[in-house]
N, C-alpha and C positions, 0 to 999 in steps of 0.2 A: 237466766239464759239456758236453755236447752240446748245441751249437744246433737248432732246429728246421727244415726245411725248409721254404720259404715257395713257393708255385707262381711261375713266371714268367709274369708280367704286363707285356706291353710295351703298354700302356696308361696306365701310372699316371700320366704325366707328362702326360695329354691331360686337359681339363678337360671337354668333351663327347667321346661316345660315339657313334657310331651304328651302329642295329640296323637288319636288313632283312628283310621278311617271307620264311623259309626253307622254300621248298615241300620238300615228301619225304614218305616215309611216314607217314603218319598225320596229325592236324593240323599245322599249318601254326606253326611256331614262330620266333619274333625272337632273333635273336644276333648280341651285337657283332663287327660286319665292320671297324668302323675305330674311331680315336683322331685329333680334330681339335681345332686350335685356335682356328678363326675360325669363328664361322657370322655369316653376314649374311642379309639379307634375308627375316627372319623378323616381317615385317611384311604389315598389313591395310589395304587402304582403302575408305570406303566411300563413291561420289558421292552427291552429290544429286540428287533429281527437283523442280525448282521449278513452282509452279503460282499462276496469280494470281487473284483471285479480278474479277471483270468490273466495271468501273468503277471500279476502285480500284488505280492506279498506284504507292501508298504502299508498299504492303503485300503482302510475296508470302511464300508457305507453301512451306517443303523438309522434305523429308521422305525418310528413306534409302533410295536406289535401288540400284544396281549394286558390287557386292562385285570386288575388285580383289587375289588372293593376289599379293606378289611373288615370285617365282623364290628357291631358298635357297640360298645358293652356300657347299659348306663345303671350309675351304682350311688348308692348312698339316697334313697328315692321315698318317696311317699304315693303310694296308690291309692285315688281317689275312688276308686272300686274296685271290679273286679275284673275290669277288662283283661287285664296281664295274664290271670290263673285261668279263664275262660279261652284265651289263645293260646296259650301254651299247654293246655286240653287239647283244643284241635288238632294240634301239629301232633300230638302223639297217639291220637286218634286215626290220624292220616298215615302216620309212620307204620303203624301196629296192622290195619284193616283197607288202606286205600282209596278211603272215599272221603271225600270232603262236604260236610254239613253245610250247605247254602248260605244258610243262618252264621255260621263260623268261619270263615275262611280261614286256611293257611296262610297264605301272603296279602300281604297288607301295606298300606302306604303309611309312614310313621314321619310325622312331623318333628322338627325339637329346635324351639325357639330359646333364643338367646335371653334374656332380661338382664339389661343393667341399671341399676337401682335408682343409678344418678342422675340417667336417661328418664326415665320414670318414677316418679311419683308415687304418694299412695293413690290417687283417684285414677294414674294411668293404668292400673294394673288389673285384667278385666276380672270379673266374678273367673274360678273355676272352670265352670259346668256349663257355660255361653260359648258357643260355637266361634272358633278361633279368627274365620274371617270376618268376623265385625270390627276385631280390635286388630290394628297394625303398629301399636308401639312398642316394635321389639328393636331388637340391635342389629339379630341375624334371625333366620330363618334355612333350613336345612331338612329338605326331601328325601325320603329313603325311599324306594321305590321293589317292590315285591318284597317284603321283607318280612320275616319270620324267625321263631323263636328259639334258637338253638339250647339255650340256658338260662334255668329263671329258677331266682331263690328267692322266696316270697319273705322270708324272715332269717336275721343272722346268727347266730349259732343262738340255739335256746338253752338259757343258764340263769336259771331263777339268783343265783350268787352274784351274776356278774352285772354291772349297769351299762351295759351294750344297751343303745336303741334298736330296736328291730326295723331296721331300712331294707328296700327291696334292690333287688342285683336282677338286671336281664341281659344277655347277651343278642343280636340281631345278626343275622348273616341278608343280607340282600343283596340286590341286582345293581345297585348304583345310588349317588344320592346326586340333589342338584340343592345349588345355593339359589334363595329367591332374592329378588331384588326390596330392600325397602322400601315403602311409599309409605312418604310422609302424609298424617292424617291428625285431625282437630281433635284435642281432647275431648273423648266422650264424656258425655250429661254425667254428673255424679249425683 
């Protein structure tokens, strides 16, 4: 009996994913760039505008004013090239000089799906390097919209003594994120 050959996936062991919007010929396509274990600060807030109403010190009316994205910081990662260090170029290209490289953009749209193991399978979990809209078997899905690279540490303290893994740390400051809805969809051909 012959086994089957299974693609290499150094992903699998990452529970989010993230994709980055990939300029090139033709449209513009999202493809998982890394495998992280931590995303934080994927949080919203939103202050208040209080107002009171004239002779009446009891009683004041708030009502939602100013929208507040936190920065996403995702940590403990595996980069599957070099998208990360080639963007976080630009931004300090742009910072330094003012112009933005066509080819490079500043702001960028940043995916980062969910994966739960138990939800999927091995055969649900797509290749890497395959454009992320083919496969929809995720849990969640999460839009970062104009986003860009405030802090990127490609590797964790370098110490030949120490048996630290070298995982990548980015932080994102953006304009907003949106939650996508799930659709359900047939397991792809293995």
């Amino acid at each position: 009996m012959q086994a089957e050959a299974q693609p290499r996936n150094p992903l699998r062991t990452y529970q989010f994913r993230i994709a980055v919007v990939s300029l090139g010929k033709g449209a513009p396509t999202h493809k998982y760039v890394a495998g992280v274990k931590s995303v934080q600060g994927l949080r919203v807030q939103v202050g208040a505008w209080e107002t009171w109403e004239g002779g009446n010190n009891r009683h004041r009316y708030a009502n939602p004013n100013k929208v507040i994205w936190e920065p996403v910081t995702l940590e403990q990662g595996l980069a599957l090239d070099d998208t990360f260090e080639r963007w976080a170029e630009a931004v300090i290209d742009y910072s330094t000089s003012g112009v933005v490289d066509p080819a490079e953009p500043v702001k960028r749209e940043v995916t980062i799906d969910v994966w739960d193991e138990n939800l999927h399978g091995n055969g649900m979990q797509p290749p890497p390097m395959e454009p992320i809209e083919t496969y929809r078997p995720r849990f969640r899905r999460y839009r970062l919209k104009n986003a860009w690279i405030s802090k990127y540490q490609p590797l964790a303290k370098l110490d030949s003594l120490s048996s630290e893994v070298a995982l990548l740390s980015v932080e994102l400051v953006h304009e907003g994120w949106v939650k996508e809805p799930v659709k359900e969809t047939k397991k792809p051909p293995i």
